[in-house]
C-alpha positions in Angstrom: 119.7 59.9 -102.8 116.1 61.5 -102.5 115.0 62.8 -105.5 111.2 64.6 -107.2 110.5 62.9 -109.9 107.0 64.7 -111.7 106.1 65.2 -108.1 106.9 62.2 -106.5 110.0 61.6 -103.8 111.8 58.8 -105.1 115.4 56.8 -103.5 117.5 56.9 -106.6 121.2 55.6 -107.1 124.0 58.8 -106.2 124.9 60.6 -109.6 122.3 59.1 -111.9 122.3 60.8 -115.3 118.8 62.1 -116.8 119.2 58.7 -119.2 119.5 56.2 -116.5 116.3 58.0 -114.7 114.5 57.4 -118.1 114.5 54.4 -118.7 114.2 53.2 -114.5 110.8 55.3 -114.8 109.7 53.3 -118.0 109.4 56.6 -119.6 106.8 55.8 -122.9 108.5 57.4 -125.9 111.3 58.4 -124.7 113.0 59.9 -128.3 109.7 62.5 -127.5 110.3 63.6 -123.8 111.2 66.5 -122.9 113.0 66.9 -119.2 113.0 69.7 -116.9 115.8 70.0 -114.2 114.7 72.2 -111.2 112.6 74.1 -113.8 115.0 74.2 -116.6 115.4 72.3 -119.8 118.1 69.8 -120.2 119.4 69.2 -123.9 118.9 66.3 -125.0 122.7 65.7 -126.3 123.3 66.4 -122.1 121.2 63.4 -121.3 123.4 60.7 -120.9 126.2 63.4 -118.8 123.7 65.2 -116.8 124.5 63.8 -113.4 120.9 64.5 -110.8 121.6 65.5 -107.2 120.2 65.5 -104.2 116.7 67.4 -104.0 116.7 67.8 -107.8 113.2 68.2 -108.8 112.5 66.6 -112.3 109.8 66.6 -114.5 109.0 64.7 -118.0 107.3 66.7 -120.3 105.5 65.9 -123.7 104.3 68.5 -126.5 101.7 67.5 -128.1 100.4 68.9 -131.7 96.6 69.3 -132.1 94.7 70.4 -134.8 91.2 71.5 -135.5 88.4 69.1 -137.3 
């Protein structure tokens, strides 16, 4: 199935969960990522259920702390 993956079509395996997708993308620190699901947040504790679908559009997302110096 076709898939947008941080804005890129991709041919992904039918009913792959947000987990799966994680780790095929190589995803760097993935106990930090944050995922968006046709522009909503997916809980983390839904990651390994969340079946993707056709056309999905999903993007991985990373807060970042800064300071001053």
């Amino acid at each position: 199935m076709k898939i947008t993956v941080s804005g890129e079509n991709k041919e992904v395996k039918d009913g792959i969960t947000i987990s799966e997708l994680i780790s095929q993308e190589n995803v760097e620190t993935p106990e930090y990522v944050s995922v968006s699901v046709n522009e909503e947040f997916a809980q983390k504790s839904d990651f390994d259920t969340t079946h993707l679908k056709e056309g999905d559009v999903v993007e991985f997302l990373y807060f970042m702390g800064g300071g001053c110096m």
